[in-house]
N, CA, C and O atoms as a GROMACS GRO file, in nm:
protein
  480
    1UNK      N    1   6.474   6.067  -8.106
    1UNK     CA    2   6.429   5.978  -8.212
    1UNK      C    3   6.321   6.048  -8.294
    1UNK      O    4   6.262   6.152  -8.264
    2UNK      N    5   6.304   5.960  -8.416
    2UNK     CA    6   6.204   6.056  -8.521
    2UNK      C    7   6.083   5.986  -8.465
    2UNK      O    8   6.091   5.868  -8.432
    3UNK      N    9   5.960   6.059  -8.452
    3UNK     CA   10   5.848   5.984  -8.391
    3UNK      C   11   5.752   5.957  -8.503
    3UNK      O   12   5.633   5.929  -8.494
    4UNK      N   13   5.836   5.972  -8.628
    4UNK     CA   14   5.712   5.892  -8.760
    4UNK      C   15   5.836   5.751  -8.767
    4UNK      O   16   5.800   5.658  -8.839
    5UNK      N   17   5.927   5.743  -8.721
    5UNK     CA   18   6.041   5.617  -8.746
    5UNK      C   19   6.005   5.456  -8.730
    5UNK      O   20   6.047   5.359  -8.794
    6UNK      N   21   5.909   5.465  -8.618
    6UNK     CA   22   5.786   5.342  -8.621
    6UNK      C   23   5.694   5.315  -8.717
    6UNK      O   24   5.711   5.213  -8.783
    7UNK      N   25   5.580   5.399  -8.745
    7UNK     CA   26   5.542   5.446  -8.855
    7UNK      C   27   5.581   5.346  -8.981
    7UNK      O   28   5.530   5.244  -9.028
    8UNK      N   29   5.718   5.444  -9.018
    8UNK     CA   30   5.768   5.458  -9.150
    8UNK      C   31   5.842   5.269  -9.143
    8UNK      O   32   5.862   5.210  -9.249
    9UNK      N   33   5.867   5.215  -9.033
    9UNK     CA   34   5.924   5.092  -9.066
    9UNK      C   35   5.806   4.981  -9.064
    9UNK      O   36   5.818   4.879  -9.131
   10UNK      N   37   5.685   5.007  -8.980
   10UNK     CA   38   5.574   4.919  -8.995
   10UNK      C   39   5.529   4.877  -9.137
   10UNK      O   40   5.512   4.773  -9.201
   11UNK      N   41   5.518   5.000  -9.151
   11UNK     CA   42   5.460   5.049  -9.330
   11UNK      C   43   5.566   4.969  -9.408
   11UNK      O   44   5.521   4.890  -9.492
   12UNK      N   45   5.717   4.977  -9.391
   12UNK     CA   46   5.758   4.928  -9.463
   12UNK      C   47   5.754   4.765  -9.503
   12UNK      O   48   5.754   4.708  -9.612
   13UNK      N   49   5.752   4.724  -9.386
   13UNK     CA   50   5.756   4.571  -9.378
   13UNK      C   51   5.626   4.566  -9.402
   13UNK      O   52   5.643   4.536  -9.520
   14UNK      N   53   5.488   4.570  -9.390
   14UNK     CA   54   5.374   4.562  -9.446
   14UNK      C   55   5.381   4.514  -9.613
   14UNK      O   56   5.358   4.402  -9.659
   15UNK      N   57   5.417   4.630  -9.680
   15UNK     CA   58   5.442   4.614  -9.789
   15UNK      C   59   5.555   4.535  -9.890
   15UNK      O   60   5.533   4.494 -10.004
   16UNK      N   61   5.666   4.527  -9.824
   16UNK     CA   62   5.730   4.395  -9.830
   16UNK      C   63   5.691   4.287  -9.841
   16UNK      O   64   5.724   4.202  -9.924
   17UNK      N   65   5.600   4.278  -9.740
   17UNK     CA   66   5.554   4.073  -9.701
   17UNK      C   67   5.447   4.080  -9.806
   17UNK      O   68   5.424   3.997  -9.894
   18UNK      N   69   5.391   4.182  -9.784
   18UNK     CA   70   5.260   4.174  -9.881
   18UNK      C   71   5.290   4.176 -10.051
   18UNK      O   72   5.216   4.132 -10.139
   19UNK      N   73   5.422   4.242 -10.066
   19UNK     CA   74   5.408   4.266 -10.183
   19UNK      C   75   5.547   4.140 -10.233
   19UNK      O   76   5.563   4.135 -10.355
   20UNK      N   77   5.593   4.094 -10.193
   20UNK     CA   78   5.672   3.971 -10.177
   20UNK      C   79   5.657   3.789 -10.175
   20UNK      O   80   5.731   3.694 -10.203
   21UNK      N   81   5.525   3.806 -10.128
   21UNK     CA   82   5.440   3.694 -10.105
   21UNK      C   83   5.335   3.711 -10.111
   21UNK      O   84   5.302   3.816 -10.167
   22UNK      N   85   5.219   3.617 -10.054
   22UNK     CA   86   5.113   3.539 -10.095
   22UNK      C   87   5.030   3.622  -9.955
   22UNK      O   88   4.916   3.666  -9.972
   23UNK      N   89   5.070   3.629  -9.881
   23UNK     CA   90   5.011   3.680  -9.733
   23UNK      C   91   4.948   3.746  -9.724
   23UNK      O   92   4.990   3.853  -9.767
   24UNK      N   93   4.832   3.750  -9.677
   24UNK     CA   94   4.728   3.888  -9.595
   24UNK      C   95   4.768   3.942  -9.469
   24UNK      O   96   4.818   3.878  -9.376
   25UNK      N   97   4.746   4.053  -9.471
   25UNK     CA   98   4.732   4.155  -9.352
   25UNK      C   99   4.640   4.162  -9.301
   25UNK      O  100   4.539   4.212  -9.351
   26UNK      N  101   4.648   4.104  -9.162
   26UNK     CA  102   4.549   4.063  -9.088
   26UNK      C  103   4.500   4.157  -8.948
   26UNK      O  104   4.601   4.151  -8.878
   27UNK      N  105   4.435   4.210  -8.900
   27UNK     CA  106   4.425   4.252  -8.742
   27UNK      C  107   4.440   4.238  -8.624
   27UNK      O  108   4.472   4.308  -8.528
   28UNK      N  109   4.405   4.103  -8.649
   28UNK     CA  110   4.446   3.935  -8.488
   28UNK      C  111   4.432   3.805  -8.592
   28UNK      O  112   4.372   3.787  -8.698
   29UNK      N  113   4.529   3.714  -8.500
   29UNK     CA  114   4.471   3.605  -8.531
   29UNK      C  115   4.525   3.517  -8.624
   29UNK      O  116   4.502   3.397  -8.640
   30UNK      N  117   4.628   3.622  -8.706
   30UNK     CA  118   4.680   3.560  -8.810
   30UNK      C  119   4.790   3.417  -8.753
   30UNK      O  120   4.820   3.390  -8.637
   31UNK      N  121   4.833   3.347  -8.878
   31UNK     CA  122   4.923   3.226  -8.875
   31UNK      C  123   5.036   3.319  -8.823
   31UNK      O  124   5.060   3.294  -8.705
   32UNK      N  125   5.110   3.416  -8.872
   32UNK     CA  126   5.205   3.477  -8.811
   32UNK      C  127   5.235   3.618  -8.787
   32UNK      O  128   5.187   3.705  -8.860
   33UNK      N  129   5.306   3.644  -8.697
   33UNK     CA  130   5.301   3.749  -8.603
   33UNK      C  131   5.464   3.838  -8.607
   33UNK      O  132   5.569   3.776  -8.625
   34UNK      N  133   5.459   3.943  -8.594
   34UNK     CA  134   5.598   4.000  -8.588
   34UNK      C  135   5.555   4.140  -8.479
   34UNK      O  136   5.473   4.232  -8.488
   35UNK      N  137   5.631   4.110  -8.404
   35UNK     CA  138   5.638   4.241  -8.270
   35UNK      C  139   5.764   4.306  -8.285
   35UNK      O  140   5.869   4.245  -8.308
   36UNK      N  141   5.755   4.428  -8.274
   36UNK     CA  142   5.933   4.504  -8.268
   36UNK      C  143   5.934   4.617  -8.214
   36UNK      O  144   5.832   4.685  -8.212
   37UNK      N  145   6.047   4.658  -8.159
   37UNK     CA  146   6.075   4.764  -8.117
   37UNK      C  147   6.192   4.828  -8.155
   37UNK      O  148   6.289   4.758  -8.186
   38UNK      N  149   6.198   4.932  -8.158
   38UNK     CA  150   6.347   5.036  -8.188
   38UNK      C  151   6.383   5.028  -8.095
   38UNK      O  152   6.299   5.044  -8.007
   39UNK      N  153   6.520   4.998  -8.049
   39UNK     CA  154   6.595   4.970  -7.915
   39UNK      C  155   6.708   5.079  -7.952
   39UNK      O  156   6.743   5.135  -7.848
   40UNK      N  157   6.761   5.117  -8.039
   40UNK     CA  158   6.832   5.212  -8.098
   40UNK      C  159   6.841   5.345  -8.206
   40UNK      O  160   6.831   5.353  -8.328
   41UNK      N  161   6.864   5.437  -8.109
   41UNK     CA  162   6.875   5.568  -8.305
   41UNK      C  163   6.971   5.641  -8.229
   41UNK      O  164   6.955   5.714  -8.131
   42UNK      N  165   7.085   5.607  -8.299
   42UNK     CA  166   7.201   5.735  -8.241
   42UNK      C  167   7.263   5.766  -8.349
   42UNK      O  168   7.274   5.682  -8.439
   43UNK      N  169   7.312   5.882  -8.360
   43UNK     CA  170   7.463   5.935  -8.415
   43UNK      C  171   7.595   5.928  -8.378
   43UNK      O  172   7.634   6.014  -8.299
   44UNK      N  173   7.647   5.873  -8.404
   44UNK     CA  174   7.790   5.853  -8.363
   44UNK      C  175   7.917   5.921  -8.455
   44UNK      O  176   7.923   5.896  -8.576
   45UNK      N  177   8.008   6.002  -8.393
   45UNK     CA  178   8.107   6.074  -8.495
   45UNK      C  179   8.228   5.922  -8.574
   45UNK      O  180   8.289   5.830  -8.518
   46UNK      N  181   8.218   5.953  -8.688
   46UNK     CA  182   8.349   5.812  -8.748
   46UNK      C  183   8.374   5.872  -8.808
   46UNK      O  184   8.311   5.973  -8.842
   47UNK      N  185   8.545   5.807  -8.871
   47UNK     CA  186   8.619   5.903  -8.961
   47UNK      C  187   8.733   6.020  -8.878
   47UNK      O  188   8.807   6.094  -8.942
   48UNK      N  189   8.729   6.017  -8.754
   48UNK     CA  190   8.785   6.093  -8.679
   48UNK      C  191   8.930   6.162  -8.761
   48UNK      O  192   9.003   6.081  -8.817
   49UNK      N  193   8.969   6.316  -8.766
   49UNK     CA  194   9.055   6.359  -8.887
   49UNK      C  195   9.164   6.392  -8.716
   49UNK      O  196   9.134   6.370  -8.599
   50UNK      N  197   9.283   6.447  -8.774
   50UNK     CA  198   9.369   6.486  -8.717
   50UNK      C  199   9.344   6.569  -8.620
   50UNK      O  200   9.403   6.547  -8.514
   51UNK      N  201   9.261   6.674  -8.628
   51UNK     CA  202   9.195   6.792  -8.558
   51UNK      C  203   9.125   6.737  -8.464
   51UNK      O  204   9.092   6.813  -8.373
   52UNK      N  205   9.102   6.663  -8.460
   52UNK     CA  206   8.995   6.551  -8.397
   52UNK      C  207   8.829   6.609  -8.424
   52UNK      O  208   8.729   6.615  -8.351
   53UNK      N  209   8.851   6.641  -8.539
   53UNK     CA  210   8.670   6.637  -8.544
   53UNK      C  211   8.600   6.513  -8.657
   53UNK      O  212   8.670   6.442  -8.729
   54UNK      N  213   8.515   6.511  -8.654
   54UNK     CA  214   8.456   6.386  -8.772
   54UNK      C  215   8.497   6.419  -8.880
   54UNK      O  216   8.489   6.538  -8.910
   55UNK      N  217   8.540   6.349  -8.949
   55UNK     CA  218   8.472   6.373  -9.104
   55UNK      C  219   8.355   6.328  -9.170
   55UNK      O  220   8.306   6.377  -9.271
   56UNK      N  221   8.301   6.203  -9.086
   56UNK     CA  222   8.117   6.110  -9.092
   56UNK      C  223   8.085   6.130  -8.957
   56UNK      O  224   8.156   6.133  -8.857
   57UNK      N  225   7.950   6.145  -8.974
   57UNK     CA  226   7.878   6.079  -8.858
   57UNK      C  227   7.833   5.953  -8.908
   57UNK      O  228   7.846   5.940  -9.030
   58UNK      N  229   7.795   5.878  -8.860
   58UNK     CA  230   7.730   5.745  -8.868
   58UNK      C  231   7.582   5.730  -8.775
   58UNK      O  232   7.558   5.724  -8.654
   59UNK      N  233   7.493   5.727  -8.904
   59UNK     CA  234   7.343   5.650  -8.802
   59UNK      C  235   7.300   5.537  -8.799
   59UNK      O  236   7.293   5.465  -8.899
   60UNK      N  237   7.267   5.507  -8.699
   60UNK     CA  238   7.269   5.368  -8.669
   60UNK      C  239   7.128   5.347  -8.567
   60UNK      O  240   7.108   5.379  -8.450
   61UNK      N  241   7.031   5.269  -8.682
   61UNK     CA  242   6.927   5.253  -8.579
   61UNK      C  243   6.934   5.070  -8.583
   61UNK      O  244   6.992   4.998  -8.664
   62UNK      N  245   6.880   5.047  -8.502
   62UNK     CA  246   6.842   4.892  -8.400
   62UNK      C  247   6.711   4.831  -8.368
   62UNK      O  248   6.650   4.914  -8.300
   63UNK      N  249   6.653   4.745  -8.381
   63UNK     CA  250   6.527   4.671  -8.374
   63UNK      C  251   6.541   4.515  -8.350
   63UNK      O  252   6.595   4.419  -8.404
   64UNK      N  253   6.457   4.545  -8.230
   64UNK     CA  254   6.432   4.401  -8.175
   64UNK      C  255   6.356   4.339  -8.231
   64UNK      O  256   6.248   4.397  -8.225
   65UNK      N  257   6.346   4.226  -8.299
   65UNK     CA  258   6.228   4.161  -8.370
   65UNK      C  259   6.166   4.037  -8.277
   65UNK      O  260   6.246   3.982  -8.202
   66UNK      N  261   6.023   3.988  -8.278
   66UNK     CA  262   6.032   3.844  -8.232
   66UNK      C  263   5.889   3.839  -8.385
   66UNK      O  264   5.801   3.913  -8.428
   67UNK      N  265   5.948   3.704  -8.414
   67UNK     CA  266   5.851   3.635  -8.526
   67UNK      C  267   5.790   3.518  -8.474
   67UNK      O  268   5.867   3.426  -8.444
   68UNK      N  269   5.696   3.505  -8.460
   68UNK     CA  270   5.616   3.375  -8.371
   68UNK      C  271   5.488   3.297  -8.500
   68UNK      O  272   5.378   3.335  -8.541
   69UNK      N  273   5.561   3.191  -8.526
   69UNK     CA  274   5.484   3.090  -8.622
   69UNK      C  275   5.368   3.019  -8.564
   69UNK      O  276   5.381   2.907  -8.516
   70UNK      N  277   5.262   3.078  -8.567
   70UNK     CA  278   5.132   2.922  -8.468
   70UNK      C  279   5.147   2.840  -8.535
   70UNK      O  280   5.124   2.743  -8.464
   71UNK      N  281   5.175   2.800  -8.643
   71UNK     CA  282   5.191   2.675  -8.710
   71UNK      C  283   5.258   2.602  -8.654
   71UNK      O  284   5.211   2.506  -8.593
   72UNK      N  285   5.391   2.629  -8.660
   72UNK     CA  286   5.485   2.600  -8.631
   72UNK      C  287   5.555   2.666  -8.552
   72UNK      O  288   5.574   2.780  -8.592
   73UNK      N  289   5.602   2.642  -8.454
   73UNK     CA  290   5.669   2.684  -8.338
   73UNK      C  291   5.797   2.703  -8.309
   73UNK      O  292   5.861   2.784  -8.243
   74UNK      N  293   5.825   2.581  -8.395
   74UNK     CA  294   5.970   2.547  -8.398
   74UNK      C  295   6.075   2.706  -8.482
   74UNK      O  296   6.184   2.750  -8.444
   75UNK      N  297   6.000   2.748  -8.582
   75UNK     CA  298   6.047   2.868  -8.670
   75UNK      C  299   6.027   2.998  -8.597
   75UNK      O  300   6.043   3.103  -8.660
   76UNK      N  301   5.979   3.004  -8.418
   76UNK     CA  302   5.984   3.125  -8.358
   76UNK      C  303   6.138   3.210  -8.333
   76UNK      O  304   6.238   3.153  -8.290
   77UNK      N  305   6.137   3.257  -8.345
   77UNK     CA  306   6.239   3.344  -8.295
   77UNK      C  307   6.226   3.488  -8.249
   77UNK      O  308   6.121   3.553  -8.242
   78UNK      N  309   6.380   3.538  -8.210
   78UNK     CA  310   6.400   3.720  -8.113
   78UNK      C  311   6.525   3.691  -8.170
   78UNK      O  312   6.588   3.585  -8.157
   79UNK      N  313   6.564   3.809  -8.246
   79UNK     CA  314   6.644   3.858  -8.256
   79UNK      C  315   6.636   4.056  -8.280
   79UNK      O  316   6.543   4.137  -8.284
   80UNK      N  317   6.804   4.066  -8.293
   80UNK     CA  318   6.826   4.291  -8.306
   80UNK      C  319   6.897   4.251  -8.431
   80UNK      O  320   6.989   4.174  -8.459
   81UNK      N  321   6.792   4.361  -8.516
   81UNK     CA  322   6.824   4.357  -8.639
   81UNK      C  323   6.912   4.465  -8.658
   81UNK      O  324   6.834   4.558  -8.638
   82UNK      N  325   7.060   4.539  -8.693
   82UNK     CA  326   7.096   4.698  -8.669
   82UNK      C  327   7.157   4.723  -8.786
   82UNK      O  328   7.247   4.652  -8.833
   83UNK      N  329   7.110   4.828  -8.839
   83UNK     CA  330   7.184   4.906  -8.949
   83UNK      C  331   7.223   5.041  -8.956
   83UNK      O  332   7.160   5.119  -8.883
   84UNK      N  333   7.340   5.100  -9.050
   84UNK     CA  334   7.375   5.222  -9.039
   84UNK      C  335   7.385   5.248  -9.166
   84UNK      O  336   7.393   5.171  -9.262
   85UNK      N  337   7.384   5.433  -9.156
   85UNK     CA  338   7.449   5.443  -9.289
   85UNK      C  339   7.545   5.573  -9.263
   85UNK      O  340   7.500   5.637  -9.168
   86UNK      N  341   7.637   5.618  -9.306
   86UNK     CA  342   7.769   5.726  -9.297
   86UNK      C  343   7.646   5.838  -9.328
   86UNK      O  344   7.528   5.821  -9.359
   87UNK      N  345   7.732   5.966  -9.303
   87UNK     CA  346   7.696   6.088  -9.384
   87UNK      C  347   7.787   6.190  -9.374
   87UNK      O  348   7.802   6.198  -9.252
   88UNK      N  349   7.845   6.257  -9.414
   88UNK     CA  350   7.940   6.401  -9.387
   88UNK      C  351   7.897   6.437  -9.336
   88UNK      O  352   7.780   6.470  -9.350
   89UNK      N  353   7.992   6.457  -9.209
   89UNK     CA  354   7.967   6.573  -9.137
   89UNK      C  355   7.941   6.716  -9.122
   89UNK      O  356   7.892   6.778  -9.027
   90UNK      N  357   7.995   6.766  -9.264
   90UNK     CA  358   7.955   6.917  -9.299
   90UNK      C  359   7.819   6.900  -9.348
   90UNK      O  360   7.786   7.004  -9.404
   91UNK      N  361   7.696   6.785  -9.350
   91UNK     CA  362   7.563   6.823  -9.327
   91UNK      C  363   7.484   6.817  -9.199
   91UNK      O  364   7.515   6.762  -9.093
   92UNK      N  365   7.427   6.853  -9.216
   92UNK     CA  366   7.333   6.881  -9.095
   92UNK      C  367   7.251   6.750  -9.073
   92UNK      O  368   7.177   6.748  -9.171
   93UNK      N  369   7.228   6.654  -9.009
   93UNK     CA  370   7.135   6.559  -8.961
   93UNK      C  371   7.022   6.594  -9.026
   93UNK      O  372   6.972   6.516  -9.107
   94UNK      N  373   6.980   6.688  -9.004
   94UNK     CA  374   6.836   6.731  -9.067
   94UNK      C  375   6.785   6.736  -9.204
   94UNK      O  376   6.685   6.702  -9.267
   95UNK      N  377   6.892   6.789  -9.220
   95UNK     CA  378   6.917   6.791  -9.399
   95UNK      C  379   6.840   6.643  -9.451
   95UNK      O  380   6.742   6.628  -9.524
   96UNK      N  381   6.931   6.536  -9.377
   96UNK     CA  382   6.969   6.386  -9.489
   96UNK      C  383   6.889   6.298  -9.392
   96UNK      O  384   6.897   6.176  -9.403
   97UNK      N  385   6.809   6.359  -9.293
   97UNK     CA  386   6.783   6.233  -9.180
   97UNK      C  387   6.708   6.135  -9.279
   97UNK      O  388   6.744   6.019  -9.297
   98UNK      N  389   6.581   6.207  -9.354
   98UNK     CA  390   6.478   6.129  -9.459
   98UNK      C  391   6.517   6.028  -9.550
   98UNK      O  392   6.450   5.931  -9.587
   99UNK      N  393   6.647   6.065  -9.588
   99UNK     CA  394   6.725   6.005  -9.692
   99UNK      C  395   6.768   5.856  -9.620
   99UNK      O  396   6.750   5.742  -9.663
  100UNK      N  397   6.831   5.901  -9.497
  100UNK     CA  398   6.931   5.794  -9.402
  100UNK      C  399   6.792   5.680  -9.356
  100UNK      O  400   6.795   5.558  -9.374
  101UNK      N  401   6.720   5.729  -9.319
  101UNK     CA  402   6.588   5.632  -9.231
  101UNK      C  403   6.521   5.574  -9.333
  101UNK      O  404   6.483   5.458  -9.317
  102UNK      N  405   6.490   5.649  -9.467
  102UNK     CA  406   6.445   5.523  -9.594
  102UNK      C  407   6.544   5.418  -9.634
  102UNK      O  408   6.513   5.302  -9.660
  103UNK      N  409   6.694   5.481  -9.638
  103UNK     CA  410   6.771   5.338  -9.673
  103UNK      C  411   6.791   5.226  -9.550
  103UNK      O  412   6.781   5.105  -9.569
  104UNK      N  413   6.820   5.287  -9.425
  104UNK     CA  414   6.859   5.208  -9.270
  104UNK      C  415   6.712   5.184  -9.294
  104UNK      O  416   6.709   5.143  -9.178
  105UNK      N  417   6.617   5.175  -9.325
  105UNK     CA  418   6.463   5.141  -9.354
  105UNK      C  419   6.467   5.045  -9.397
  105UNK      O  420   6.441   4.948  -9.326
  106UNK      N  421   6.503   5.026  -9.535
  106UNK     CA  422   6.488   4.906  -9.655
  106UNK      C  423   6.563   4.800  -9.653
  106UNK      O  424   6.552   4.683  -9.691
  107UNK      N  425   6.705   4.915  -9.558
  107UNK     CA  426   6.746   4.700  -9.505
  107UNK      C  427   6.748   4.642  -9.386
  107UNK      O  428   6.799   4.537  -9.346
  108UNK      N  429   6.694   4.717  -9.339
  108UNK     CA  430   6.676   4.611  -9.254
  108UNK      C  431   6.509   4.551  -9.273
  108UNK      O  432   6.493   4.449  -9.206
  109UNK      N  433   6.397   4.589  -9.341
  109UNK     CA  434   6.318   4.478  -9.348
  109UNK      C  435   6.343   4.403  -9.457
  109UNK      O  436   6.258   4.328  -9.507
  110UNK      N  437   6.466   4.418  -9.502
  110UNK     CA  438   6.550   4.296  -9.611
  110UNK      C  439   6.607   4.192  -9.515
  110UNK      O  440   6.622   4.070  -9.525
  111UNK      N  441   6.636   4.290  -9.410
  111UNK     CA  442   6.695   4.143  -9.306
  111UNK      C  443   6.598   4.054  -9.257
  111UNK      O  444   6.576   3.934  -9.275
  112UNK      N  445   6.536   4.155  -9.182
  112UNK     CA  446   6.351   4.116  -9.098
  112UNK      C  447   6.303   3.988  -9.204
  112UNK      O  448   6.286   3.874  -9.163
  113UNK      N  449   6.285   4.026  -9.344
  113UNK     CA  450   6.220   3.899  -9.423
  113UNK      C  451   6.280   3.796  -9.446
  113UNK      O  452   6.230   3.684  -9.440
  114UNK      N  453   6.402   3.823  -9.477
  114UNK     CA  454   6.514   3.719  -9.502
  114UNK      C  455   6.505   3.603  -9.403
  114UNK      O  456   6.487   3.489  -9.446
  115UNK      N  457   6.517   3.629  -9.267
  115UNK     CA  458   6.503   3.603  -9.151
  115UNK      C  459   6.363   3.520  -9.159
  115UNK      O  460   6.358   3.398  -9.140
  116UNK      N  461   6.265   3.591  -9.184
  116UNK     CA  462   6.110   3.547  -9.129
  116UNK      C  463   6.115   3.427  -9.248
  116UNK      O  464   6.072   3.316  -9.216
  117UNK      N  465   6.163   3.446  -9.381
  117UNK     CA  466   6.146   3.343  -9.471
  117UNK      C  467   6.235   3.260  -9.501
  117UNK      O  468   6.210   3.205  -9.609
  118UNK      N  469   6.322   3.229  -9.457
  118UNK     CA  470   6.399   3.162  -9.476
  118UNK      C  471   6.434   3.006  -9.500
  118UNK      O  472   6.523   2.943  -9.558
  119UNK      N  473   6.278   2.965  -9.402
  119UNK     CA  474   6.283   2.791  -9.392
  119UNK      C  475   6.160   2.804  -9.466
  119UNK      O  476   6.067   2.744  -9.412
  120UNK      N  477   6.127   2.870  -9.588
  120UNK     CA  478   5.994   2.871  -9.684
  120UNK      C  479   6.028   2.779  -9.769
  120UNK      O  480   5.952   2.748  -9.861
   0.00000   0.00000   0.00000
C-alpha cells in the first residue's frame, strides 16, 4: 500500500465537508465524527486476452467508514465504501499510481459525503 494513501484521503474529505458546507474542523468533541480505515489496495489483472495475459489491471481500493451523529444517533452508521479504476497493462503501476489514487480518491469521498449528508 501507498503510505501517503491515508494522508491523501483524510485531506481529501477535510476539504470536501469543509468546503461543501457550513462545518468546522474540529480536534475532539465535535457534533460529528468520521473514523476509517483502508481495508483494501490491490491490483487485480481484467480484460484477460487470448494469451492469457491482461490487457487492464484494475485498482481497487476499500474503506471502512463509521459516521457517528451526537446529535442524533439515529443517523449513525458503518459502512465499505470501494472504488476502482482500469489502467493498461503496458503501464507500469508506478507510472499512473498518482493519477489512479486522486480519482479512486475523489469518489469515494463523493460517496463518504453523499452518505454522511444525506438526511440534511
Amino acid at each position: 500500500m501507498v503510505p501517503t494513501l491515508s494522508r491523501t484521503l483524510t485531506e481529501a474529505l477535510w476539504d470536501y465537508f469543509t468546503g461543501q458546507t457550513n462545518l468546522v474542523l474540529v480536534d475532539r468533541g465535535g457534533d460529528l465524527s468520521l473514523d476509517g480505515t483502508i481495508t483494501q489496495y490491490v491490483v487485480q489483472p481484467v480484460a484477460i486476452q487470448g494469451n492469457e495475459t491482461a490487457a487492464m489491471n484494475r485498482l481497487t481500493i476499500s474503506v471502512n467508514v463509521k459516521f457517528i451523529n451526537k446529535t442524533d444517533p439515529k443517523q449513525n452508521w458503518e459502512t465499505t465504501f470501494s472504488r476502482y479504476q482500469d489502467y493498461a497493462s503496458s503501464y507500469n503501476l508506478s507510472a499512473v499510481q498518482d493519477l489512479l489514487i486522486k480519482d479512486i480518491t475523489d469518489q469515494l469521498v463523493q460517496d463518504i459525503f453523499n452518505k454522511a449528508v444525506v438526511n440534511w
